[in-house]
N, C-alpha and C positions, 0 to 999 in steps of 0.2 A: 650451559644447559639452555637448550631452544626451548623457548616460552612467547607467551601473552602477557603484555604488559601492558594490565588495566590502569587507568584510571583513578578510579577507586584505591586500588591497592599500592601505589604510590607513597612513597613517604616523602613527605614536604617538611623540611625545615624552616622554620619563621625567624629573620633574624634581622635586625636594627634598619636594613635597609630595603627589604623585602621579606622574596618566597623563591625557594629551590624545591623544585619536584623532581626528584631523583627519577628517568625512566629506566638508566641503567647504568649500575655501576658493581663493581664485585658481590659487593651487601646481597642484590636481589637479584640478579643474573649471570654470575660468576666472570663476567666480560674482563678480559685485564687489556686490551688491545683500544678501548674508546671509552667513554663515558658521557650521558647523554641527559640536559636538564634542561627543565622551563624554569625558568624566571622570571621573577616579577618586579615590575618596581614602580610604588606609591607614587604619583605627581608630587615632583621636587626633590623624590628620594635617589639616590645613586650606589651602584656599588665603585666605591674610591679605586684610587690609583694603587693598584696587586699588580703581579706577575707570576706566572705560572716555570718556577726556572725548567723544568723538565715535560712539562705539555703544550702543544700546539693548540689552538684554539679557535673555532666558528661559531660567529655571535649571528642570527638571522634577527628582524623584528617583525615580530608579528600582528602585534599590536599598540599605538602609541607613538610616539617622536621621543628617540634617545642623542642625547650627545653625546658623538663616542672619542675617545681621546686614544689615538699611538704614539706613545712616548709626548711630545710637546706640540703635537696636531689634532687638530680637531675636526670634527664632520656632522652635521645633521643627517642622520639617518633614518627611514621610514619607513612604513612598513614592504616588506618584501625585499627592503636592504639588507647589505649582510658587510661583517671587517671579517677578515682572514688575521692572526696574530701570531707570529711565529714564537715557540718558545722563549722565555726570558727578558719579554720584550713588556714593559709596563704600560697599563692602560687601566683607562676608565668606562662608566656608562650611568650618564644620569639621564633619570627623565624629567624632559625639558617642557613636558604635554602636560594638558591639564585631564585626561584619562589615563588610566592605568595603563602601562607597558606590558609587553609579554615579546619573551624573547626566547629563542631554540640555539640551544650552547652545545655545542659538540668538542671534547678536549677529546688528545690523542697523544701518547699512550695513556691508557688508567696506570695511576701509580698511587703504590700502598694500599692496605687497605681500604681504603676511603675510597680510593682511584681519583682522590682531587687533591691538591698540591697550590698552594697557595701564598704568595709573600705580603704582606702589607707593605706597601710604599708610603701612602696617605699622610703621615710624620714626615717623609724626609724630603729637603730640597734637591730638585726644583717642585717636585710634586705636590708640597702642600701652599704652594702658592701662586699654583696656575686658576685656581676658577674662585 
């Protein structure tokens, strides 16, 4: 369903390591083809090492310095930077800045109802021992 997707009417989840603002995902625009969020994240917060086994993934920043990790690489990234992530491939994103981050996440395809699909890695090695 073709729609305006305010702002305002957004649902944001608040969770341990930030803020996800849902712009689109099945829930509020029946999309099953992409899925589309802002994110946030506290000075010194991070979302850990997940994998997405069945979506693709583009992380842009908006605002802030993140270090972004592919598999056991790392990169300073800044604003107007962007990682490409292909499916199944585990990564992280902490902010490394003393301002808040804000970052534009695009996965592909939505899957399930949620249309986000996610593994925790953050437990297991090598991952809980890279940072």
């Amino acid at each position: 369903m073709s729609r305006f997707v305010m702002q305002a009417d957004m649902t944001t989840d608040h969770v341990d390591w930030g803020t996800i603002g849902w712009r689109t995902r099945p829930e509020n625009t029946a999309c099953k083809t992409f899925v589309v969020m802002d994110v946030g994240l506290e000075p010194g917060f991070g979302h850990d090492f997940h994998k997405h086994p069945e979506q693709d993934e583009l992380i842009t920043v908006l605002a802030g310095t993140i270090e972004q990790w592919i598999e056991g690489e790392k990169q300073v990234l800044e604003v107007g930077d962007s990682v490409y992530l292909d499916k199944d491939v585990v990564h992280a994103s902490f902010n490394v800045g003393d301002v808040p981050a804000r970052m534009f996440v695009v996965l592909a395809p939505s899957v399930g109802e949620e249309g986000y699909q996610l593994v925790d890695m953050a437990g297991e090695e090598p991952w809980s021992g890279l940072r």
